[in-house]
C-alpha positions as CSV (number, residue, x, y, z in Angstrom):
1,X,-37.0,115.2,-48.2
2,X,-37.1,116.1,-51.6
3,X,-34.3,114.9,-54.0
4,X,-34.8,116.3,-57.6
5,X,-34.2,112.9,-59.2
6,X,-35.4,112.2,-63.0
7,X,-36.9,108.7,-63.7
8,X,-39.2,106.4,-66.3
9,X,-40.9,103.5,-65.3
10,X,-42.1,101.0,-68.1
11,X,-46.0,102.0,-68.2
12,X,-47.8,98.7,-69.1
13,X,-46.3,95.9,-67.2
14,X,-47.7,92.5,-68.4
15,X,-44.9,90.6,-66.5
16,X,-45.0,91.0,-63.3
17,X,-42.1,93.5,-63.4
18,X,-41.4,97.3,-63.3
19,X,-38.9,99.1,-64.8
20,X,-37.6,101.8,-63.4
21,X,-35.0,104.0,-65.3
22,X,-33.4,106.9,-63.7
23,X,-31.8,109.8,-65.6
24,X,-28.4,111.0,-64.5
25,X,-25.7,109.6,-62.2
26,X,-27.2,109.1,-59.0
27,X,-25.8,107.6,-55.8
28,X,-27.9,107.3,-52.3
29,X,-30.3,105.9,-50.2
30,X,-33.8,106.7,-52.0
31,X,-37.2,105.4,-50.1
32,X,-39.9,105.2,-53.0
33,X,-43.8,104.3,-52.9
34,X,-46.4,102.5,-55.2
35,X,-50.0,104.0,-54.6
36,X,-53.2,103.3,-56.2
37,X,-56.0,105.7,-57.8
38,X,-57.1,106.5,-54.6
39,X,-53.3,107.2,-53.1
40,X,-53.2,104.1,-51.1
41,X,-50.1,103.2,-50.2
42,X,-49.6,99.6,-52.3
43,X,-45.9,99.0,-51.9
44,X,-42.9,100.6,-50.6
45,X,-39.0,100.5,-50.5
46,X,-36.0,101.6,-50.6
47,X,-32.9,101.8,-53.2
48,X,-29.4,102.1,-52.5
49,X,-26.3,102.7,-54.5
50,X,-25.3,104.6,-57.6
51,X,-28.5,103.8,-59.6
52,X,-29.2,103.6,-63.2
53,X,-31.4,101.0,-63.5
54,X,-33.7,98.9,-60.9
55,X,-37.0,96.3,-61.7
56,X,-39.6,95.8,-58.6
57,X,-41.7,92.7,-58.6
58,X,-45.6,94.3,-59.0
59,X,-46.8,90.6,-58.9
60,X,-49.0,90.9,-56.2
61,X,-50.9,94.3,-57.7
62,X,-53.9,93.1,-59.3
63,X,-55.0,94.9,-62.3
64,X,-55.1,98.7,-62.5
65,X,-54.0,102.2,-62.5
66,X,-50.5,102.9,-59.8
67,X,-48.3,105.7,-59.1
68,X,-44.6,105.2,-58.9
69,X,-42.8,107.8,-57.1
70,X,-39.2,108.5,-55.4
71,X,-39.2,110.6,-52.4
72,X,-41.2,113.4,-52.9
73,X,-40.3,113.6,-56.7
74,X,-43.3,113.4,-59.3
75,X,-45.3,110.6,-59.8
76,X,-45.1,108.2,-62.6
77,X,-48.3,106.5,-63.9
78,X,-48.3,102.8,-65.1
79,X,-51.0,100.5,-65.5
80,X,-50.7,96.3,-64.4
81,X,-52.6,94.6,-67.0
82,X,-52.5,91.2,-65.4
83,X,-49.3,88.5,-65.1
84,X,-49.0,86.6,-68.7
């Protein structure tokens, strides 16, 4: 299902923690997915509600190159460069 939804994710996470910042007013059930370089599926979810604003814990990623991306939307790069 494709939504047209516009979103940032923060692209070097040292923390532990993505950002995710979507553009617009936007309320709904959205599934989204973390892949690696190789489009293996990492992590997935969903987000509910009139959404602005949301954080995922990456924690468990080890260091490297992911893809962030909301139903069928484009892909957002960011890189985990390890948990300070």
């Amino acid at each position: 299902m494709h939504i047209d939804l516009t979103y940032v994710v923060s692209k070097n996470v040292t923390s532990a923690i993505l950002e995710i910042n979507i553009i617009g007013s936007n309320e709904g059930k959205y599934n989204y997915r973390i892949t690696d370089a190789k489009d293996k599926l990492m992590m997935c979810g969903q987000f509910e509600g009139k959404l602005t604003r949301s954080c995922l814990y990456v924690g468990s990623l080890l260091p490297g190159e992911y893809f962030f991306q909301i139903e069928e939307n484009s892909k957002e790069t960011f890189f985990v460069l390890g948990v300070l």
